[in-house]
N, C-alpha and C positions, 0 to 999 in steps of 0.2 A: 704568521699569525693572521694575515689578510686571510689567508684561505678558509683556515678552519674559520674565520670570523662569517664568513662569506656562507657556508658551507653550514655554520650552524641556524642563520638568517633563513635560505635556504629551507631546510628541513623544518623549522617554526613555521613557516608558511603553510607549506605543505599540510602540517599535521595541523592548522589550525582550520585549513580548507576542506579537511578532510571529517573533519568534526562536524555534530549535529546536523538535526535534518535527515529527511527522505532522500535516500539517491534513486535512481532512476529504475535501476535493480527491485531495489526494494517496492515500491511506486507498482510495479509491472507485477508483482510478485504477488503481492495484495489485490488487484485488478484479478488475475488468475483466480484467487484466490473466491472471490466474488461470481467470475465466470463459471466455476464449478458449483456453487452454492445455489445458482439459479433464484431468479425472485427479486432481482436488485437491479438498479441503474447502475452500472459500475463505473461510469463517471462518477455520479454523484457517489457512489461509495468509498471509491479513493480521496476524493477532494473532501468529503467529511471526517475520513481517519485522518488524514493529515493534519488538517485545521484544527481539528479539537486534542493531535497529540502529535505535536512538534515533530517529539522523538518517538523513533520506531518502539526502543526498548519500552516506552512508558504500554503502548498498543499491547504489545508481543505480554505484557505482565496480565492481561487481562482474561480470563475464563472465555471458551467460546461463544458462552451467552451471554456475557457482559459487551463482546464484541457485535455480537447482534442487534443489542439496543441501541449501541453506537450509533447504525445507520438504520434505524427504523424507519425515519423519514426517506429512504431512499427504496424502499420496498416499491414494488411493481404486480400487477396484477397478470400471472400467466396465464395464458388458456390453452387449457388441456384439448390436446387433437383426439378426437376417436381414434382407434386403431383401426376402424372398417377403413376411414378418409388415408391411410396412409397407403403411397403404394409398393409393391416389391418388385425388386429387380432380380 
């Protein structure tokens, strides 16, 4: 009885560590995410989808332009290179 007591203690743990929240995965995933969209601080991108939604799923329920205004305040100003200025190898 000790065991499975042990064993079911155990497992509760686990699964309650394993609950809610950004894991690191996800974190890096979003970051990518951001890096391919161009235009953003993607520090500041991840650390505002986080803070303002705990959980991933709430994020993930949102339209891609509902996702944008998210971080609006993290937008960045690119500057477009001429293609004469670029050079070929």
């Amino acid at each position: 009885m000790s065991k499975y007591l042990t064993f079911s203690l155990f497992s509760a743990l686990l699964l309650l560590a394993s609950c809610g929240g950004w894991s690191e995965d996800q974190k890096t995933q979003i970051k990518n995410k951001c890096l391919g969209n161009g235009g953003y601080d993607c520090d500041c991108y991840v650390k505002t989808v986080v803070e303002k939604y705990p959980e991933p799923e709430d994020f993930n329920k949102l339209s891609q332009e509902e996702q944008g205004t998210v971080v609006e305040g993290c937008a960045v100003e690119v500057e477009e290179t001429p293609e004469e200025d670029l050079e070929s190898f």
